[in-house]
TIFI-675904 format. One line per field, with one value per residue (C-alpha): residue number from 1; x, y, z. Coordinates in nm, 2 decimals. Layout:
TIFI-675904
k NUM, ... .
u X, ... .
v Y, ... .
w Z, ... .
//
This chain:
TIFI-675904
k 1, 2, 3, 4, 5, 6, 7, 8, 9, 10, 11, 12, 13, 14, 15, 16, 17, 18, 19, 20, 21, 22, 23, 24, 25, 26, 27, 28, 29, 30, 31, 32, 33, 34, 35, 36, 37, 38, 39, 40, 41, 42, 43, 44, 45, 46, 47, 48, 49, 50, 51, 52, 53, 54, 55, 56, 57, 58, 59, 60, 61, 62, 63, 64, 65, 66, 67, 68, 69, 70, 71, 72, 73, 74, 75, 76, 77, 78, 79, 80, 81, 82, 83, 84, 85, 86, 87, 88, 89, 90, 91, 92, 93, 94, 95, 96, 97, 98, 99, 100, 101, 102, 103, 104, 105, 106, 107, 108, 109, 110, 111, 112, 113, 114, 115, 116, 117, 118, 119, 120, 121, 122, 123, 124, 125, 126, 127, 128, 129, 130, 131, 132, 133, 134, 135, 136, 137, 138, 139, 140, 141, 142, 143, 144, 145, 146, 147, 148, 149, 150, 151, 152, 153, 154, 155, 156, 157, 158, 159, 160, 161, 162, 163, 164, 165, 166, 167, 168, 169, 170, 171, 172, 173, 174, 175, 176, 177, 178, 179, 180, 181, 182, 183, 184, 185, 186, 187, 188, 189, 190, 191, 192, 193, 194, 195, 196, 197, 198, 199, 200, 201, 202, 203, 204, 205, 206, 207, 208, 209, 210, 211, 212, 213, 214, 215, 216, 217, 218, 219, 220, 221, 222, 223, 224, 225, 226, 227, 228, 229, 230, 231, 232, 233, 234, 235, 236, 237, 238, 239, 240, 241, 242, 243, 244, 245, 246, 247, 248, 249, 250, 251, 252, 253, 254, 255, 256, 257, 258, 259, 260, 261, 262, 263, 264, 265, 266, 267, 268, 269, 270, 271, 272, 273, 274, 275, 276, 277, 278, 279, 280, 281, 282, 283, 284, 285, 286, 287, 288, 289, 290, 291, 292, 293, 294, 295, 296, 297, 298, 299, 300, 301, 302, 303, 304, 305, 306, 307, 308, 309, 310, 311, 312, 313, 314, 315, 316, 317, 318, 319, 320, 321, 322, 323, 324, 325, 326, 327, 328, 329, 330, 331, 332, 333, 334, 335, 336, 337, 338, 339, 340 .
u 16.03, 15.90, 15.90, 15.65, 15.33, 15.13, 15.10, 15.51, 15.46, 15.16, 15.33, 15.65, 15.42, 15.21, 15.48, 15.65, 15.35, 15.35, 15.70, 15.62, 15.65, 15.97, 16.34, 16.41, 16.07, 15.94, 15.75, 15.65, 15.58, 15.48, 15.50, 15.29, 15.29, 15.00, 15.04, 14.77, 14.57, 14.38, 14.11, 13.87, 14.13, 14.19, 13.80, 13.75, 14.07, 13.90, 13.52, 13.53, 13.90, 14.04, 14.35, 14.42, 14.31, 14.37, 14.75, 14.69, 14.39, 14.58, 14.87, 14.61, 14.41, 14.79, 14.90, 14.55, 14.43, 14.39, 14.09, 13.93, 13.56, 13.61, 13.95, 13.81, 13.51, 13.76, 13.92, 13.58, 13.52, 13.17, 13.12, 12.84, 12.56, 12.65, 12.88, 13.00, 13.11, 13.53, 13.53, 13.69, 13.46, 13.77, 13.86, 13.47, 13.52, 13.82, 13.67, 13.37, 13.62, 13.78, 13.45, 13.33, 13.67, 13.83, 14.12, 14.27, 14.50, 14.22, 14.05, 14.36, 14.35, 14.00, 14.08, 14.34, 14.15, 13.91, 14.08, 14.33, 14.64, 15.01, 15.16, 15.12, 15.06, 15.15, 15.09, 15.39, 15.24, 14.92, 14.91, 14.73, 14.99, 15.07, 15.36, 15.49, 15.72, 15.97, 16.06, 16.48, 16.25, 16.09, 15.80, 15.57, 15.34, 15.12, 14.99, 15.17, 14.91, 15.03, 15.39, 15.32, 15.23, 15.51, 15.71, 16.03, 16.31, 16.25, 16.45, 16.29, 16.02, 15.85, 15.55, 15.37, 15.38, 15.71, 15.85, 15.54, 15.56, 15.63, 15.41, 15.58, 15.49, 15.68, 15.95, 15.99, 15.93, 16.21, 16.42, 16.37, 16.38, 16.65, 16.61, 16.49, 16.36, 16.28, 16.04, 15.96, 15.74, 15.78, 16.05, 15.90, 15.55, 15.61, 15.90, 16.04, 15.77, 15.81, 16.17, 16.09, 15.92, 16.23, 16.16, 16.14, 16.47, 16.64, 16.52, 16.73, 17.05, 17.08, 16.94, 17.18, 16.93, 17.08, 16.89, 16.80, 16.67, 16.43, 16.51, 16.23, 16.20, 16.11, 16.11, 15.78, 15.66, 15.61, 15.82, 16.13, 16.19, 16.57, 16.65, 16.85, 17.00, 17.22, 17.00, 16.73, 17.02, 17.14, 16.81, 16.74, 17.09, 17.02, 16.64, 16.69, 17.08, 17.38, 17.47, 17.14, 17.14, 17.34, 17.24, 17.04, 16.81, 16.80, 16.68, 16.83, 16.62, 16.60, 16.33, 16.17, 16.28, 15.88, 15.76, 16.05, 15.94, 15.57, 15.68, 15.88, 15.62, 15.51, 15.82, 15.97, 16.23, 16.42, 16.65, 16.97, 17.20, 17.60, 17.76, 18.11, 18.02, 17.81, 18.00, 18.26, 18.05, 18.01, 17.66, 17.59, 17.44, 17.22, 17.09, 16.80, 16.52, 16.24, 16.02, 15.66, 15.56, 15.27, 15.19, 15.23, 15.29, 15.66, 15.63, 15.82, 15.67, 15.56, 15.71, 16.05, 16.09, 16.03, 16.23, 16.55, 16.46, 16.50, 16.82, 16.93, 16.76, 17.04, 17.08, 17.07, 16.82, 17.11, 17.01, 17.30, 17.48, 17.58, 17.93, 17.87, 18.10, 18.23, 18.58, 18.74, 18.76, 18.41, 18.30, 18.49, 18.29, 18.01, 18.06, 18.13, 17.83, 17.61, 17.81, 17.77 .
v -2.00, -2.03, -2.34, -2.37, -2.32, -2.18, -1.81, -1.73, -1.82, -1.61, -1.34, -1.39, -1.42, -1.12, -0.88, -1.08, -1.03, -0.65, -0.74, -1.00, -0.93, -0.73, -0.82, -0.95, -1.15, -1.29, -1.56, -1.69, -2.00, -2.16, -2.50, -2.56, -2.87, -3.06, -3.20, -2.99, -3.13, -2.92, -2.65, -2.63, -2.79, -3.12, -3.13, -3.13, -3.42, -3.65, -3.62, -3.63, -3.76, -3.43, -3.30, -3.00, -2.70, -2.43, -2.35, -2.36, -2.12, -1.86, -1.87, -1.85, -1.54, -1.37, -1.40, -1.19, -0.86, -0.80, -0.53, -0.77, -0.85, -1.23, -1.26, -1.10, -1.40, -1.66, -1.61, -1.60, -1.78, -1.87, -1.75, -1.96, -2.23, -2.56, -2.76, -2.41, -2.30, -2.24, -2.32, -2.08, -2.03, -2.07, -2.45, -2.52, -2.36, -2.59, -2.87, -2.89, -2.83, -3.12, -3.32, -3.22, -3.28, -3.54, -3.33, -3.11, -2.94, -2.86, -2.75, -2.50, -2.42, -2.32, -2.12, -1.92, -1.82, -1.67, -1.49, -1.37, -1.43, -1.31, -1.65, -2.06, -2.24, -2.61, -2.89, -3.08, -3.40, -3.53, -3.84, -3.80, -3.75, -3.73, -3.58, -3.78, -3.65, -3.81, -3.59, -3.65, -3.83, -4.05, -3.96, -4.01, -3.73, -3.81, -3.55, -3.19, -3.04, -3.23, -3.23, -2.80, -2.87, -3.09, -2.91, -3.10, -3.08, -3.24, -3.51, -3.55, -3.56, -3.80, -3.86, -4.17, -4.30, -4.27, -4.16, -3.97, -3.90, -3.53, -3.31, -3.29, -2.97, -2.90, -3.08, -2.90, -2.53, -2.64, -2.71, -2.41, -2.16, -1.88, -1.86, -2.14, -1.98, -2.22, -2.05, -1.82, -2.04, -2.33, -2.50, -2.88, -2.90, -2.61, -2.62, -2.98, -3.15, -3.06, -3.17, -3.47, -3.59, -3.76, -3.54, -3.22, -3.31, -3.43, -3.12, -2.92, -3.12, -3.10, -2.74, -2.47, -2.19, -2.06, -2.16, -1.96, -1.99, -1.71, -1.72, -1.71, -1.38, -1.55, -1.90, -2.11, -2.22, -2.61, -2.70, -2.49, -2.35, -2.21, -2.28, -2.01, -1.99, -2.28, -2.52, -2.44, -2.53, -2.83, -2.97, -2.90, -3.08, -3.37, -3.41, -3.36, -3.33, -3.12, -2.91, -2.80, -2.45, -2.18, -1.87, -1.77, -1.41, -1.26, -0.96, -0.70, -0.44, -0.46, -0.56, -0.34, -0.47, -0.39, -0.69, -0.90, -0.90, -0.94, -1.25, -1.42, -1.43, -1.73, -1.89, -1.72, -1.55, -1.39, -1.62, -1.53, -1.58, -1.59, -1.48, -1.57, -1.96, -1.95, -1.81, -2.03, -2.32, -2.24, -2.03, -1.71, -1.47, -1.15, -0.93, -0.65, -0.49, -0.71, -0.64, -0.48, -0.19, -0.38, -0.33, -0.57, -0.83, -0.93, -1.07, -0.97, -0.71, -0.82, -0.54, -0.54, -0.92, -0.90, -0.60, -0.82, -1.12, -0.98, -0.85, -1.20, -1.26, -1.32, -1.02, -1.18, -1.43, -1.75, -1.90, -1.83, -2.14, -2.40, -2.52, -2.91, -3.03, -2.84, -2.72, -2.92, -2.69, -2.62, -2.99, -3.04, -2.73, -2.91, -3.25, -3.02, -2.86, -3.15, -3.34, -3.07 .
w 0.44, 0.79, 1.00, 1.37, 1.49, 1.78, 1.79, 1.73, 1.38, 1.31, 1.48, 1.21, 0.90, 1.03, 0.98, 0.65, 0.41, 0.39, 0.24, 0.01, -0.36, -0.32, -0.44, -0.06, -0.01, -0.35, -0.19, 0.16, 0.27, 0.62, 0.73, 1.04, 1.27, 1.31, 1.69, 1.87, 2.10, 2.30, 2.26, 1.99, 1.70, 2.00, 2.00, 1.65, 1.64, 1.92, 1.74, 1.43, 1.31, 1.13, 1.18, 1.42, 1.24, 1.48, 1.38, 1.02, 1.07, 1.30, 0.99, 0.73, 0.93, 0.97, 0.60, 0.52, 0.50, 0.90, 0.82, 0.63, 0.76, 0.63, 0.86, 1.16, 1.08, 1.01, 1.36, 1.56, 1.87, 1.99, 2.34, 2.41, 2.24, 2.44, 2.11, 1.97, 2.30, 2.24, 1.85, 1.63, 1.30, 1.07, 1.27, 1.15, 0.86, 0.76, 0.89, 0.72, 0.36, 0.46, 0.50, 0.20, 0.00, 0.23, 0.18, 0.42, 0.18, -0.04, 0.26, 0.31, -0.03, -0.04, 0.30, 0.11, -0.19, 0.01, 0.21, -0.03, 0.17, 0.03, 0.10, 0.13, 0.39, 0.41, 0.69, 0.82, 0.72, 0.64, 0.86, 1.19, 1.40, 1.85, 2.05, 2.33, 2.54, 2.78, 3.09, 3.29, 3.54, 3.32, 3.30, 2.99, 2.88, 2.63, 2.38, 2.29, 2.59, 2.88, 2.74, 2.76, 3.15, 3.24, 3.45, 3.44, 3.22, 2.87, 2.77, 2.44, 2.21, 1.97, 1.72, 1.78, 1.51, 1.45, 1.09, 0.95, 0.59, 0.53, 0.27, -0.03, -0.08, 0.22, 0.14, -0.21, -0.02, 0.13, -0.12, -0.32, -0.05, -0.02, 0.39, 0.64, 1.00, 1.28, 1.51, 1.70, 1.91, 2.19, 2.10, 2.21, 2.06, 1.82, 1.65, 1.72, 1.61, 1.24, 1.27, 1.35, 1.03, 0.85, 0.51, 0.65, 0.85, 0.58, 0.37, 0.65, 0.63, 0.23, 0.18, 0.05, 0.24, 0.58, 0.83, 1.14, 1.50, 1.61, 1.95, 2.20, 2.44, 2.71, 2.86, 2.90, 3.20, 3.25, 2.90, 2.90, 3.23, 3.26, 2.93, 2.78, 2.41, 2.43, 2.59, 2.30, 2.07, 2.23, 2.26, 1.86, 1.84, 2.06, 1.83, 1.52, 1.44, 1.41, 1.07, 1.07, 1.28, 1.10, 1.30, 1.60, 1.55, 1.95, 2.09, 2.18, 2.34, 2.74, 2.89, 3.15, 3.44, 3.57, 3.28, 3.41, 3.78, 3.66, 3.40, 3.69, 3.90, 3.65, 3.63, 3.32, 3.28, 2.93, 2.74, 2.75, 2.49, 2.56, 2.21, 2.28, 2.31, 2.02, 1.80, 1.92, 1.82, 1.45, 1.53, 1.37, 1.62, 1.47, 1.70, 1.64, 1.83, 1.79, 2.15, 2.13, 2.32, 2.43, 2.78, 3.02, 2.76, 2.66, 2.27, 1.92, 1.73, 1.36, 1.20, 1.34, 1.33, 1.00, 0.89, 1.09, 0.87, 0.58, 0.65, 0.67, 0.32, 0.05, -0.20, -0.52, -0.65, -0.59, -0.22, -0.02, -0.01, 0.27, 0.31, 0.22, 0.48, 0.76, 0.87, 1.11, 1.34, 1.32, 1.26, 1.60, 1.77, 1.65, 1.80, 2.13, 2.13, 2.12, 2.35, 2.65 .
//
């Protein structure tokens, strides 16, 4: 069970389908925030009143058969023709379902048959849903694009309106699922924003699954500048909660120093992660090579994120189960960590 959006969750469910099927991965399941706001799927929002398809399709196209003439179709931009200009085929394609259904699960449904994907894919919510951020200055930043481009320090996140119903489809996913992992992705219009739908929270604090953090490799420029492995954690601490993080994923390949140089000419630079402290604070930390040989471009590969996910998977059918309260000691390293 895989929660996000953007690109890092496509990346995650590109390498996790070639696995599904087998004692460690009988089913996948994606739940994808629908907060977008710019680019074809904020176009197709502002115009005609749909959700933000653009997520859902890039999850969709990765849970298919990548040789597959109908994927490579599904993810087709128009280069040109004035309207088309920028829209992705599949966005249209899911679009037009949900015109014809007035339902944008069905529309996903349909999506999935066609393309014959090993794996569901479920929204967040339903309701039509913005992200508002709130930078340490004060600053508002209305919509999940301008809150990408803020370049200050995030004090939080919201969804206007407030308390969104969650899918229950998503909610039940989550309820059955042996394994809950957060990410990878942007961590304030990517992640966050699906915890902040009250059922899929609450889904997190009751759920017997362990629940992981695929740590970014990288910061992002203009939403999470500096930020290294414990401020990601603090801030999903502060948003959505404590006693819902069990474990962290990191790298642990080096980064060429080269890529580094090149990255921080941007701004970005790779997220550290001090074991000691979290471990300390009650925080599982698993480490595995999970970087691409990809040029000058520093992102997980598919294959090996996945083949360090499932060694996180529980061995038997049973989920692997949650303490229901804490330790003191741990409770009180708890209470620590989201107080610093």
């Amino acid at each position: 069970m895989a929660i996000g959006g953007g690109t890092g969750l496509s990346v995650l469910l590109r390498g996790l389908k070639h696995h599904v099927g087998t004692e460690r991965l009988r089913q996948l399941t994606g739940v994808v925030t629908v907060t977008d706001d710019g680019g074809s799927s904020g176009r197709l929002r502002r115009e005609l009143g749909v959700l933000p398809p653009g997520d859902i399709r890039n999850c969709i196209a990765a849970l298919a058969d990548d040789e597959d003439l109908l994927t490579r179709l599904f993810q087709y931009r128009f280069p040109n023709g004035g309207g088309l200009l920028g829209h992705s085929f599949g966005n249209l394609f899911l679009t037009a379902l949900t015109g014809i259904t007035g339902d944008f699960h069905q529309a996903i449904l349909t999506a999935e048959s066609v393309l014959s994907v090993r794996g569901k894919i479920f929204p967040a919510t339903l309701a039509d849903v913005r992200l508002r951020g709130r930078g340490v200055s004060g600053r508002i930043y209305e919509g999940e694009s301008a809150i990408g481009l803020s370049g200050e320090e995030l004090a939080a996140v919201e969804l206007d309106p407030a308390n969104p119903p969650a899918f229950p489809q998503a909610v039940a996913a989550l309820e059955r699922a042996d394994l809950i992992l957060l990410g990878p992705g942007s961590l304030y219009t990517s992640i966050l924003p699906n915890l902040l739908i009250p059922g899929i929270r609450q889904a997190l604090v009751k759920t017997r699954a362990r629940v992981v953090l695929l740590l970014n490799l990288m910061t992002q420029p203009g939403e999470t500048d500096g930020m290294m492995g414990l401020d990601h954690l603090r801030a999903l601490v502060r948003q959505a909660g404590e006693g819902i993080i069990d474990a962290v994923l990191v790298n642990s390949t080096p980064i060429p120093p080269p890529l580094i140089a090149h990255y921080a000419e941007t701004g970005s630079v790779p997220v550290a992660v001090d074991r000691a402290v979290l471990e300390a604070l009650g925080v599982e930390v698993h480490e595995a090579d999970l970087l691409a040989a990809d040029g000058d471009l520093i992102r997980h590969d598919p294959e090996k994120l996945a083949r360090a996910v499932l060694e996180l998977t529980p061995h038997s059918p049973a989920p692997l189960s949650r303490p229901s309260t804490h330790p003191a000691g741990e409770r009180g390293a708890q209470e620590r960590f989201s107080a610093n």
